[in-house]
Structures are given as C-alpha cells and as structure tokens.
C-alpha positions as CSV (number, residue, x, y, z in Angstrom):
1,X,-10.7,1.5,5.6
2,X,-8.4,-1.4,5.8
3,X,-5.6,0.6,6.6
4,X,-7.4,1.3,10.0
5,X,-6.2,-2.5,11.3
6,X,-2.5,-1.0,11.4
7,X,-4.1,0.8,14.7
8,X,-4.2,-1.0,17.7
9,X,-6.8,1.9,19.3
10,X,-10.1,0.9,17.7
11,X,-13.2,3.4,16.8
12,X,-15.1,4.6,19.8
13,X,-12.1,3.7,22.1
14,X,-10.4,7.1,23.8
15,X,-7.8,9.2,21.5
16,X,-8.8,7.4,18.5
17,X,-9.5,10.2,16.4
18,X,-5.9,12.2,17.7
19,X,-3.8,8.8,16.9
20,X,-5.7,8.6,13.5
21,X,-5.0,12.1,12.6
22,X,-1.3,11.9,14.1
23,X,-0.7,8.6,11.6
24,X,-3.0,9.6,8.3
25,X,-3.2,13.0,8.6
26,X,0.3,14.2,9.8
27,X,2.7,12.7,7.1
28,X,0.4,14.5,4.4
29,X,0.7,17.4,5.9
30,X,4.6,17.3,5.8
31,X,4.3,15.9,2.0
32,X,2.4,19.1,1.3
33,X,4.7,21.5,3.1
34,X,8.0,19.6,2.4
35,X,7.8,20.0,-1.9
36,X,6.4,23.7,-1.2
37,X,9.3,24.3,1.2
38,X,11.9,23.5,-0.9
39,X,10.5,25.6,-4.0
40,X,10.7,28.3,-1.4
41,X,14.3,27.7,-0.3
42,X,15.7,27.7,-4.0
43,X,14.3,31.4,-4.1
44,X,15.7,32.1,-1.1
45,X,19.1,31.0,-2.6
46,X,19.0,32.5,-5.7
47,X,17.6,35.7,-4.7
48,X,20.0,38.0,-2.9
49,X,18.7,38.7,0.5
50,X,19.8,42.7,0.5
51,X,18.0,45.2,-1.5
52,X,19.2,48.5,-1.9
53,X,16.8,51.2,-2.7
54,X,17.6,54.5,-4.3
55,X,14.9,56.8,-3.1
56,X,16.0,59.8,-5.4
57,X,16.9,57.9,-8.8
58,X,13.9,55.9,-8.2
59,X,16.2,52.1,-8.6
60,X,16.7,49.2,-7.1
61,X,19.9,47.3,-7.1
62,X,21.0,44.1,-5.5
63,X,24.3,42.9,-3.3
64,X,25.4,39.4,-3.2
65,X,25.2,37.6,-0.9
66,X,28.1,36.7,1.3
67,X,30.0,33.6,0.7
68,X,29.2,31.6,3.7
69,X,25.8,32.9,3.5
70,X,25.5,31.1,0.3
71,X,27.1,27.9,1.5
72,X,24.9,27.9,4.7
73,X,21.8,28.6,2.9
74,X,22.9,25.7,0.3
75,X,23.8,23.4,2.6
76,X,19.8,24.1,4.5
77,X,18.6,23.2,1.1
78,X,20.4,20.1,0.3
79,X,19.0,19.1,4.0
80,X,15.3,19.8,2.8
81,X,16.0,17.9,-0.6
82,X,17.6,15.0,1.1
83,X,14.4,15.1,3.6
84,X,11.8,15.2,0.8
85,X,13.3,12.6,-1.3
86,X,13.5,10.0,1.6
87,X,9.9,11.2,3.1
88,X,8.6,10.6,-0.7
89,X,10.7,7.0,-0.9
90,X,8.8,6.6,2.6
91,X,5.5,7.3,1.1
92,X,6.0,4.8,-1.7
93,X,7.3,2.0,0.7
94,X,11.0,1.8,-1.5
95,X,13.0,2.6,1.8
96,X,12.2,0.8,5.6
97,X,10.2,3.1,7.6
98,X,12.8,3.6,10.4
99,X,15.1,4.6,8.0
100,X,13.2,7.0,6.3
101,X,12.1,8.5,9.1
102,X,15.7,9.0,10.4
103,X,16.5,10.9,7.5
104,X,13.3,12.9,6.8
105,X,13.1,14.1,10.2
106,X,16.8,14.8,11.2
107,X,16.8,16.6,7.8
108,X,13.8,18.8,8.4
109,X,15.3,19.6,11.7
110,X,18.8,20.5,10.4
111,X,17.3,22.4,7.4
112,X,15.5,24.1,10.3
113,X,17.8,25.1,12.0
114,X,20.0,26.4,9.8
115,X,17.7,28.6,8.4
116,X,16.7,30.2,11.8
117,X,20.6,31.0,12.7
118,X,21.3,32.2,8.8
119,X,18.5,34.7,9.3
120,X,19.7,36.1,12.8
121,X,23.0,36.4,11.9
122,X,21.7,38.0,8.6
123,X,19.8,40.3,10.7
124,X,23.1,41.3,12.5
125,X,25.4,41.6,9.4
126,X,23.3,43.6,7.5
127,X,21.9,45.5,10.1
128,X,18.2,45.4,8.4
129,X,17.0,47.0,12.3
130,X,18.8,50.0,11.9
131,X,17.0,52.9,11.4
132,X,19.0,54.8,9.6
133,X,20.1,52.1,7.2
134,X,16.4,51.2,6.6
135,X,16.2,54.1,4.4
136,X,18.9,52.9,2.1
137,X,18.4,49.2,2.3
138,X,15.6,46.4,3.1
139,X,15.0,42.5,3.0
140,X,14.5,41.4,-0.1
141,X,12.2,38.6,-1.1
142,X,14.6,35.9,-0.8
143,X,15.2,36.5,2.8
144,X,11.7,36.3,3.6
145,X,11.1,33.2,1.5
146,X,14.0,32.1,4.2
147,X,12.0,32.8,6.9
148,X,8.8,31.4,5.6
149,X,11.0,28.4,4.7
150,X,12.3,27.9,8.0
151,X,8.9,27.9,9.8
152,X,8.0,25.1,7.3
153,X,10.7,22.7,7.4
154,X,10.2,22.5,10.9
155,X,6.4,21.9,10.8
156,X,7.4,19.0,8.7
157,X,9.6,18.0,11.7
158,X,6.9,18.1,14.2
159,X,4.6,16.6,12.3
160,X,7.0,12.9,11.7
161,X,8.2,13.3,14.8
162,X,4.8,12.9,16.2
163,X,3.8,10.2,13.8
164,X,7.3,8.5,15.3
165,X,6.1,8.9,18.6
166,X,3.1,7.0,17.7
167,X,5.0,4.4,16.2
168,X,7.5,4.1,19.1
169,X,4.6,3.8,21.8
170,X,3.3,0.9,19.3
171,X,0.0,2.2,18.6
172,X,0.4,1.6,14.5
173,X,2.9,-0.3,12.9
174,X,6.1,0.7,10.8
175,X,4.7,2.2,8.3
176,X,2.2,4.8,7.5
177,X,-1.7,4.2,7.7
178,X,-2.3,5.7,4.1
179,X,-4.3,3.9,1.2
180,X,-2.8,4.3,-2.6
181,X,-4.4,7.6,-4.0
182,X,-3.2,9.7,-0.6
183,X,0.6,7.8,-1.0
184,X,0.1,9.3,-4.7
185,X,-0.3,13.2,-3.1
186,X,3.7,13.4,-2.8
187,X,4.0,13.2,-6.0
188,X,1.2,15.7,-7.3
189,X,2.7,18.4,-4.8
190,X,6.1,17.7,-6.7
191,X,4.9,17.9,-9.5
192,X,3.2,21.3,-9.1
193,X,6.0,22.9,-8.0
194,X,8.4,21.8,-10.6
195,X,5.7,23.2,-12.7
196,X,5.6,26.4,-11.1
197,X,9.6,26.7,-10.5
198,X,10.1,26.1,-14.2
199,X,7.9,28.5,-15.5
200,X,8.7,31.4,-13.4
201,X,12.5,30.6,-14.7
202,X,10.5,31.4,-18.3
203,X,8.9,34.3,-17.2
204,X,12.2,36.0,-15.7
205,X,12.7,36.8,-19.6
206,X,9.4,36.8,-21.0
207,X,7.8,39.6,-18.9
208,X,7.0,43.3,-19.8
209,X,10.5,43.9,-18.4
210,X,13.3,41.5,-17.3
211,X,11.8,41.1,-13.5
212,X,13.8,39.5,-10.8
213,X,12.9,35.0,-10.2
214,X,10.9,35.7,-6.9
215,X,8.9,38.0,-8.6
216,X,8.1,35.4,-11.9
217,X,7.3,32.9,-9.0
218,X,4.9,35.6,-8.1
219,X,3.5,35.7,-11.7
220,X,3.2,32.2,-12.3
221,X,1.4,31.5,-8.5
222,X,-1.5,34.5,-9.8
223,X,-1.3,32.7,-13.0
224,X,-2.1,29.3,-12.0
225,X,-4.9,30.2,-9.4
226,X,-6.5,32.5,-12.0
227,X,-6.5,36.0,-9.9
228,X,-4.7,37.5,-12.4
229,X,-4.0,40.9,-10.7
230,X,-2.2,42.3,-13.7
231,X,0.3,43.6,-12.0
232,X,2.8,41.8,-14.1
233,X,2.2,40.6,-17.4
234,X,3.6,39.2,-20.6
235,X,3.7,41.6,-24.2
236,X,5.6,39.7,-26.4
237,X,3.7,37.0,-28.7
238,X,5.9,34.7,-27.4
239,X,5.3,35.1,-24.0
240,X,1.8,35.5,-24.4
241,X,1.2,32.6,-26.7
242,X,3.3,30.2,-23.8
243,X,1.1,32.0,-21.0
244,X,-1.8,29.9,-22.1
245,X,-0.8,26.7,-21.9
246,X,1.5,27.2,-18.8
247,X,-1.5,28.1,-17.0
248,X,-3.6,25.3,-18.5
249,X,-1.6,22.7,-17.0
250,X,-1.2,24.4,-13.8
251,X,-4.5,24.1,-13.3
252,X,-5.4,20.7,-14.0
253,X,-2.6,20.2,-11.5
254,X,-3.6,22.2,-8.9
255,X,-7.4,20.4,-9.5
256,X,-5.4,17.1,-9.3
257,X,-4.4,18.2,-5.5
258,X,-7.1,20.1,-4.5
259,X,-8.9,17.1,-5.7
260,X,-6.8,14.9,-3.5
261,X,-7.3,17.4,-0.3
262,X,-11.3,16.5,-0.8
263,X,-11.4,12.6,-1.2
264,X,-8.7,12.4,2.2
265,X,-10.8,14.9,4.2
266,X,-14.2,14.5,3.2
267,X,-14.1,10.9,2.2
268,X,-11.4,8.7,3.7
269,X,-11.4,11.0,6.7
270,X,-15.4,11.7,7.2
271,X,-16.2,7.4,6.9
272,X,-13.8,6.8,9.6
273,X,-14.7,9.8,11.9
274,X,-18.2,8.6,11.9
275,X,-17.3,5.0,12.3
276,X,-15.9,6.8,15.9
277,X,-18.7,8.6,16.3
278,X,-21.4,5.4,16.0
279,X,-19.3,3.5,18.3
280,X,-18.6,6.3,20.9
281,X,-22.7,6.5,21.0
282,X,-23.5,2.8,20.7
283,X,-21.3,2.5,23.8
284,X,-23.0,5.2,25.9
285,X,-26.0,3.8,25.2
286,X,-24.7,0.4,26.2
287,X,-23.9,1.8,29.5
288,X,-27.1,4.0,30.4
289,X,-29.5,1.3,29.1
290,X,-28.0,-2.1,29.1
291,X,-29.4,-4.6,26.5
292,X,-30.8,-8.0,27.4
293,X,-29.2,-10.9,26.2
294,X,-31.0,-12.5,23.1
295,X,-30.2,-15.8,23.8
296,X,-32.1,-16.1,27.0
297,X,-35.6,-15.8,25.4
298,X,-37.2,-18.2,24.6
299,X,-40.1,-16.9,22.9
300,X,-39.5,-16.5,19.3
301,X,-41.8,-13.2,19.4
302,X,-40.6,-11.6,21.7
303,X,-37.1,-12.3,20.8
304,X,-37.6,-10.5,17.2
305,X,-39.0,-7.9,19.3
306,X,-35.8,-7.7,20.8
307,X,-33.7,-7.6,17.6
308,X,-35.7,-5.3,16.2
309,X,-35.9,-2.5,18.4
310,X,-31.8,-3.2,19.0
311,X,-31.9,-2.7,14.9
312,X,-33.9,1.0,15.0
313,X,-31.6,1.6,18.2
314,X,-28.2,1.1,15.6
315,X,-29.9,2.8,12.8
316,X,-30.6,5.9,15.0
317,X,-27.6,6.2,15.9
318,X,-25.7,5.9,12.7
319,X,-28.0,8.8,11.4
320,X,-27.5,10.9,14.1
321,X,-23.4,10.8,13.4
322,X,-23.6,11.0,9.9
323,X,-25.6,14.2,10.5
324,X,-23.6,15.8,13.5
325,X,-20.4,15.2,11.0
326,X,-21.9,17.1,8.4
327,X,-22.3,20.0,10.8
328,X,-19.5,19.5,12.5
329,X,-17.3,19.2,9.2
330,X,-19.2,22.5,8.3
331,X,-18.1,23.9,11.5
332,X,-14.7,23.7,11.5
333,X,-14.0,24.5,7.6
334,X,-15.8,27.5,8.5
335,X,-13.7,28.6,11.2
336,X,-10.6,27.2,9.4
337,X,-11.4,29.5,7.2
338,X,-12.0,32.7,9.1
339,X,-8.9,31.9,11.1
340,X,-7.4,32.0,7.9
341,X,-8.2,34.8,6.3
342,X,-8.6,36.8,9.9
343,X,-4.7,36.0,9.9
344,X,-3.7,36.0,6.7
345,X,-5.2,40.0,6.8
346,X,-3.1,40.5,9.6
347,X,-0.1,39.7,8.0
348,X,-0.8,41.7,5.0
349,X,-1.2,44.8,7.5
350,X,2.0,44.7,8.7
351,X,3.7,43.9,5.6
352,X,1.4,46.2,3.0
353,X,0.6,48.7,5.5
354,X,-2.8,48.6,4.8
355,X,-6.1,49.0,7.0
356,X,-7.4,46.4,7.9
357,X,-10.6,46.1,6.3
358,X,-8.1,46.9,2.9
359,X,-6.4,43.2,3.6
360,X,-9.5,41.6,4.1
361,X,-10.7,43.1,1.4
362,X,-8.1,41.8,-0.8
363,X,-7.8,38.3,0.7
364,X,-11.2,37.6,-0.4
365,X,-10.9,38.8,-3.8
366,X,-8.0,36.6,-4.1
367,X,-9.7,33.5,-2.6
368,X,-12.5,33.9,-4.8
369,X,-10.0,34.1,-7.9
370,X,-11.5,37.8,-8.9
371,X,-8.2,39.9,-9.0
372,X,-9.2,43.3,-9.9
373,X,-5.9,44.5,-9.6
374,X,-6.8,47.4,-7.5
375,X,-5.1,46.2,-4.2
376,X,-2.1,44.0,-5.4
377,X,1.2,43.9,-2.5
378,X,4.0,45.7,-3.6
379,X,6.6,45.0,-1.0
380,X,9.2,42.0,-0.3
381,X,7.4,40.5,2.1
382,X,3.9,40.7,1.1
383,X,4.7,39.0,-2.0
384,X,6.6,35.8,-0.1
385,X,3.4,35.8,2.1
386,X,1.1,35.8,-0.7
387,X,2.5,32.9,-2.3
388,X,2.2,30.5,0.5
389,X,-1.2,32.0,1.5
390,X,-2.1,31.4,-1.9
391,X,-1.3,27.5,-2.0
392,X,-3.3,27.1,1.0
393,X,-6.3,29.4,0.5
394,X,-7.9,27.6,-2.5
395,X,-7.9,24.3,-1.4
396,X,-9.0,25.7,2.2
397,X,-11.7,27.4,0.0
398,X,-12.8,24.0,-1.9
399,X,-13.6,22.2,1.4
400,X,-15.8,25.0,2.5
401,X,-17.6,24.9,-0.5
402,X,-18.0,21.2,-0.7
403,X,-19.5,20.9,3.0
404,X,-21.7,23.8,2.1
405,X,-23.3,21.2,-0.7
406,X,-23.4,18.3,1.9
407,X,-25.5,20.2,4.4
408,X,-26.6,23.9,4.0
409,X,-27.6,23.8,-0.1
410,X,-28.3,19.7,-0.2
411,X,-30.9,20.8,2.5
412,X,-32.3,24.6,-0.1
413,X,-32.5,22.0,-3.0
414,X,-34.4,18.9,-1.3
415,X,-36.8,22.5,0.3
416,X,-37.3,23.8,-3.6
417,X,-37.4,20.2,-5.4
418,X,-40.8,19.6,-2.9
419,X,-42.0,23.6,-3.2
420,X,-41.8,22.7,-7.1
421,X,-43.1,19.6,-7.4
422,X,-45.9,20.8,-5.1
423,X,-46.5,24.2,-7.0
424,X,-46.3,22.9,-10.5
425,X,-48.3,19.5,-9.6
426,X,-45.9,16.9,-10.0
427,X,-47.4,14.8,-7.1
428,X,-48.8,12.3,-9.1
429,X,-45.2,11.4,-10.9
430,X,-44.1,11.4,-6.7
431,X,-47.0,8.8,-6.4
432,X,-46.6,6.9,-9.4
433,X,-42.9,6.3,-8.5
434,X,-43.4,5.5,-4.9
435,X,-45.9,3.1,-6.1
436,X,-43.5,1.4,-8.6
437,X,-41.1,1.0,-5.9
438,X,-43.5,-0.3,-3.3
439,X,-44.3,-3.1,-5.6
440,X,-40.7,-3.8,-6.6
441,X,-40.2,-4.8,-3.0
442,X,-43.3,-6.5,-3.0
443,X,-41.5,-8.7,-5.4
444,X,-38.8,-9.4,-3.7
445,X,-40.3,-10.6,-0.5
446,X,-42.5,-13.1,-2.8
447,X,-39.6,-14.2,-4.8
448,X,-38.2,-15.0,-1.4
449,X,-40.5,-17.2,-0.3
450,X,-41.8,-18.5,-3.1
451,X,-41.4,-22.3,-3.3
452,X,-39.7,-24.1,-6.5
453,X,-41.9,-24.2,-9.6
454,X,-43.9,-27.5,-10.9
455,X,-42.5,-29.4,-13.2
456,X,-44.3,-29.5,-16.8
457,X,-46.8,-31.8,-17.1
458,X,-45.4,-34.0,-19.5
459,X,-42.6,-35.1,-16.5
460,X,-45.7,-36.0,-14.2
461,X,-45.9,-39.8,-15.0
462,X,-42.0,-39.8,-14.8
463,X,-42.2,-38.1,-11.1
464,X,-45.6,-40.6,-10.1
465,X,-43.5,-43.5,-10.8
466,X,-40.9,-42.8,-8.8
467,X,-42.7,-41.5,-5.6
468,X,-42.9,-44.4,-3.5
469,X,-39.1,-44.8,-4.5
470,X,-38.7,-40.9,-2.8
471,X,-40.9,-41.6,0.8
472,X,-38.4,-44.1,1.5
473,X,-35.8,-42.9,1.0
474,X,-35.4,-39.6,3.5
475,X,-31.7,-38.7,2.3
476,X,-33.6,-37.8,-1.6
477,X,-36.0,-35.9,0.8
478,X,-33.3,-33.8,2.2
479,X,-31.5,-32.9,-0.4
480,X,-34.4,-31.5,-2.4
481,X,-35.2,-29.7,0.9
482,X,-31.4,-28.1,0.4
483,X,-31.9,-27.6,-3.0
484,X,-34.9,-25.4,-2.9
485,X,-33.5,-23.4,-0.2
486,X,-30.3,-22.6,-2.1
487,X,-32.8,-21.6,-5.1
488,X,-34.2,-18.9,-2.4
489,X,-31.2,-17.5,-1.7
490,X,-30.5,-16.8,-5.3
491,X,-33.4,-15.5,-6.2
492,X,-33.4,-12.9,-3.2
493,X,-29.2,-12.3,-4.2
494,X,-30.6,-11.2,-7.8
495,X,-33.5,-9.2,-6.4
496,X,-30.7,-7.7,-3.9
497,X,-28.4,-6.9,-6.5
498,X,-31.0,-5.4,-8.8
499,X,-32.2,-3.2,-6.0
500,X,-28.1,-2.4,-5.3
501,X,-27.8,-1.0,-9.0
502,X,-31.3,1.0,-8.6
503,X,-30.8,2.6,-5.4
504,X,-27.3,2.8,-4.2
505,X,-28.0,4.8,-0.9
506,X,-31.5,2.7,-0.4
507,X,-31.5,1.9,3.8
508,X,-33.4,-1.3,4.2
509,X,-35.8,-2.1,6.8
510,X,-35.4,-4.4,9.7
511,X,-38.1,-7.1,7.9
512,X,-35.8,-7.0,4.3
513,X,-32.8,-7.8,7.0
514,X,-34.2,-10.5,8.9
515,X,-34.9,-12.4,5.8
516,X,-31.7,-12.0,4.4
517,X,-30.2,-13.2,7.2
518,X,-32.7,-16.3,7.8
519,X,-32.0,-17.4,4.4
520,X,-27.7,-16.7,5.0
521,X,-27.8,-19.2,8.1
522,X,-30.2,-21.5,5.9
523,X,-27.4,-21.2,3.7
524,X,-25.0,-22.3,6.3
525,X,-26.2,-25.0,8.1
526,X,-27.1,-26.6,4.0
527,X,-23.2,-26.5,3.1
528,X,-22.5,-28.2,7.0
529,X,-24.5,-31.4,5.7
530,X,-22.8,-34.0,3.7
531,X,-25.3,-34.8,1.5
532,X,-24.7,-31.5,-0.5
533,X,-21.2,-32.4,-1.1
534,X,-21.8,-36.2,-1.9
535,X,-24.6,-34.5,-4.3
C-alpha cells in the first residue's frame, strides 16, 4: 500500500474511498476498455456497414462503404490507437504524465466523436429507418461494432478525465497510484486481443464455409471462453488441429487477466477499503467515547488497564471491518452481477427478439461456459453485443465466485469441518493440537524472561577471581545488564519468527504484545547508552 502516500486524503478522512477509486481504479478501467475498443473499431472498418438481404434467393451480399466513410472511420481509429499507445506509455512511466494524459484523453474524445457523427450521418445516407428499405437492407455488424466502439472510447474519456481532475485539484500527484502487477494489466488486455484479432483473421478461411471477419471474431470470442455454441465450427484437419492450441493460449490469457481483475479488487482494493473502514470506526468511537490520556496515570496498573482495554477496543474494530467487507464485497458483486445480466437480457431482446426469460436463459448458459447451442444470436447486432458482454461476463463471474469462498462457503466448510470432526470423533486430535500450541506459547513467554544461562563450572574460579574487580566497577555491571537484555530480545525474535512461519494469520493477545513491546523500548534506550558502542 505504498502507493496510497501519493494521496493527500488519508483513510477514514471524507471521499477517501471515491478519490482512491477515481486514481487506482479509473485508469484500469480505460486500459481494459481502450485495447477492447480498438479490436472493435478495426471490425468496424473492415466490415462494410450495409448489408443487403435477398429474402427470395435466400443471400446476403455486401456494399462498400463510402469513401469518406472509410477515411472518417480510419481516421476514428488512428485517434483510439494513438490514445492507447500513450495511455499504455503512461502506465509504464516512459512518457510525463501531463503529456500522456493530453494525448490519451483528447484522443478518446476525438475518436468519440467521430464515431457518434459517422453513425448519424450513416443513419441518414443509408436510410437504415426506412421502412420500406428495411426489407431489403440492414446494419451490418461492423456498424454496430461502431456504435459499441463509440460508447467505449468515450468511457475511456471520462474515466482520465476524472483521474485529471483529481490531479489538477492536487489530491494525488502526477502520476497514477498503481503498484507493478496492475501497470502490467495494459499489456495482458493487449495482448488478448492481438490474440483474438489474429485468430479470427485464421478462421475467416478455416471455417465450414468462408464466413465474413466479424463473424471469426465471433468464433474465436466462444472459443476462448469455452461456450462453444457450435454455431460455427472448423472441418478441415487443418483448422481443427490449429483450433486447439488457439484456444489453449487464449485461455491461459484470459486467466492471466481475469487473474489480474482478482488480486486489484479483492486484494489491493479489499486491504485499503478496510484500512478506511477501521479508521472511519476508530474515529467515531473517538468522538462518542473519548479516551483518557495514558500519560496522566500514574499507577502502573491501572495504566495497562488502560492500554489493554484500548487494544480489545482496536482489535474489535478491525474484525468488525474485515467482516462487513466481506459482506459488503459480496453485496455488490451480486448485484453487479444481476445488473448485468438483467441488462445484458434486455439487450438481447431487442436485438434477438426473444422473450425475455429466453435471454436470460441464454445469458446464463453463456456465463457459466455451458453453450448448448440451442439459443445462439443470429443477427448483426446480437453478435457485436455478445462479444463485449462476453469479455466482461466471466471476469464479472470470477469475483462473484471468489467472494462466495470468502464468506458464504468459508462459513459451510468451517460448519462441516466441526459437524465431522464431532461425528466421526476427532476431538481428541482438536485437543491434542490445541494443547501443543498452548505449550508452544508457553515457551515463548519463558524464553522471554528467562535470564542468561550459568557458565560451566570449570569457568567458576576464573569468574570468583575476578568479582571484586566487577562490584567496583559499575560500567562492567551495565553492560552485562545490556547484554542480557539484547539476548531476550533475540530469543523472543526467533520464537516470533518460528510462530510467523507456523501460523501466518495467528492474532496475538494483548499480553504476547506488551512484551514485545517492553523488550523493543529495552532495546532502545540499550543502543542510546554509550557503553554499547565503546563495547
């Protein structure tokens, strides 16, 4: 959490949790949708955006495109490439951060733009609305990859603009509040989608029949998630025997971000959020029941009274965040992912024509990676839908999972581990372990306090000889006083460490903390003194 000291709004202060997500969580959100974006815009400029159907021979043919269609449409996604390249330059700290965000968001916004007036004009020139041409002709995929393109080069706008905004009001430095393995995401999102552009270029020629490039990046997106709807599929041995490890790869590198998605959300994101949480608490408490100061009492008793009810008070209140982030984290994937898939189903209604309980039904098939291949969309703008939804649903569907196994089935296994042991009689091992741990602590609170070991006896005359020499002089006294503390505090730093290595998540009591601490400011006040350092 170093990262967090670029913020001048500490945890438990007001809008700490917004700023946070408006500097960690906003740029990765335009490094997702910037690489996807621009896979989506090369469809949209290859793919013809008029399709002409011929109801009574049953065919399909294509017109080009017009010619300042084309340049427009280029232009929007040289704008979007110029836009990823300095937001990833941005993310790898190659290029100043005012000058990458210059570029990134002016591009996003122009890319934007561009898009939005190339689709009404579109709209007017082909006349898609017309009734009676609707018959004949229809949007192809390409145009609604344009659209879809559109809406997410300026997300990526609003979300740096807002991170600049934060900047501009000083609340984070230049640069953006992200540790090495989230800078690194950039570059897995490229990578998948060069992966997926690449192999849908393949499949154009390695299909059943010779299908159009929107429809291989179709393919390859049901490929790579493993639905498999079976819609389209290679029957050459070529094509099958490259199917296999196309989609290999494409899964280890959709793992690699879906990976990434869970260690910034549920790790980076939950130890910070909680951190906010603890402090927001400590401070209420602070305010409804002020504590006294420890300094004033001068009764040693009742002053470790003090500290230790103010240590219970701290521990209380860190377990109560950790556990109302758990829920809450459970909370919100779940209605992320309702939301989701609530929406995503009304999408596929209007595009499919389907009931709704049909695009439900065939959103959660293809979130849980079944595919029968019963329900599959079949028109142009289903199929553009679907292969956004589809980027987003898995990894939507992976956080829901994992906060389901921090909370709801962490809680079913602890419940059966205890109905086990206590049906099959396992209590004595639950004994005989808790014993073995009670005396390991045992042993380290001796060790802590146990004074230096006598000498052999053969050193005894040497030591007798030289005691009146030692009473007089107090500075030898001292330092052997020094010495045998610093052999405590090394003995209870080796029982630490041992207990570190047995029991990671071990929460120590207020009594192991004290000590610690006694011994540390033993420690302190020993390397103050002089006669150490003569020593």
């Amino acid at each position: 959490l170093k990262y967090l000291n670029n913020i001048s709004i500490k945890p438990g202060q007001n809008w700490f949790v917004s700023w946070y997500m408006v500097s960690v969580h906003f740029p990765l959100i335009a490094a997702s949708c910037g690489p996807l974006a621009n896979m989506l815009a090369v469809v949209a400029l290859v793919d013809p955006w008029k399709v002409e159907t011929d109801v009574s021979q049953s065919r399909k043919s294509v017109h080009r495109d017009l010619v300042w269609i084309l340049s427009c449409n280029g232009v929007s996604l040289f704008c979007g490439c110029l836009a990823n390249i300095s937001l990833l330059l941005n993310f790898s700290g190659r290029v100043r951060y005012n000058v990458s965000q210059a570029i990134s968001i002016g591009g996003f916004l122009t890319g934007s733009l561009i898009l939005i007036a190339l689709v009404i004009a579109s709209n007017s020139v082909y006349d898609f609305n017309n009734p009676i041409n609707a018959s004949e002709y229809k949007p192809s995929q390409g145009y609604w990859y344009a659209v879809i393109t559109a809406s997410m080069y300026f997300l990526c706008f609003i979300m740096l603009l807002m991170n600049e905004i934060g900047h501009i009001r000083g609340i984070y430095g230049a640069s953006f509040n992200l540790n090495r393995p989230q800078r690194s995401f950039m570059l897995q999102n490229i990578a998948y989608v060069g992966w997926i552009l690449g192999g849908a270029g393949l499949f154009t020629f390695l299909l059943s029949e010779h299908v159009s490039y929107p429809d291989a990046i179709y393919y390859a997106q049901v490929t790579v998630l493993t639905i498999g709807f079976g819609d389209f599929h290679a029957t050459s041995i070529l094509g099958r025997a490259l199917c296999l490890p196309y989609a290999l790869v494409g899964i280890l590198l959709l793992g690699l971000i879906v990976n990434s998605i869970r260690q910034i959300i549920l790790k980076s994101g939950s130890y910070t959020v909680m951190w906010h949480f603890s402090e927001t608490n400590r401070r209420h408490g602070l305010k409804k029941k002020p504590v006294n100061n420890l300094q004033e009492s001068s009764d040693q008793n009742e002053k470790t009274n003090l500290e230790r009810a103010s240590f219970h008070n701290i521990r209380k209140i860190h377990n109560n965040a950790r556990r109302y982030y758990k829920w809450f984290t459970l909370f919100i994937s779940l209605l992320t992912f309702l939301i989701f898939m609530g929406l995503g189903a009304m999408v596929f209604l209007f595009a499919e024509s389907w009931s709704y309980f049909t695009a439900i039904y065939f959103c959660s098939l293809s979130v849980l990676t079944i595919g029968y291949g019963d329900t599959v969309p079949t028109n142009s703008a289903g199929k553009a839908f679907f292969v956004v939804w589809s980027f987003v649903a898995v990894p939507t569907m992976t956080i829901l999972v994992t906060s389901l196994l921090e909370t709801i089935v962490k809680w079913v296994i602890v419940v059966t581990d205890r109905f086990g042991g206590w049906a099959f009689g396992n209590q004595s091992e639950l004994r005989h372990q808790t014993q073995k741990l009670r005396d390991s602590m045992s042993r380290f609170q001796a060790s802590s306090t146990q004074s230096l070991p006598q000498r052999p006896s053969a050193h005894k005359h040497r030591r007798n000889r030289h005691r009146h020499d030692h009473e007089n002089n107090p500075k030898i006294d001292s330092l052997s006083t020094e010495v045998k503390y610093l052999v405590e505090i090394c003995k209870a730093l080796d029982q630490s460490m041992r207990m570190v290595l047995a029991e990671p998540d071990k929460k120590y009591t207020f009594d192991e903390w004290n000590n610690m601490i006694e011994l540390s400011q033993r420690h302190s006040s020993i390397l103050d003194k002089s006669s150490v350092n003569q020593a």
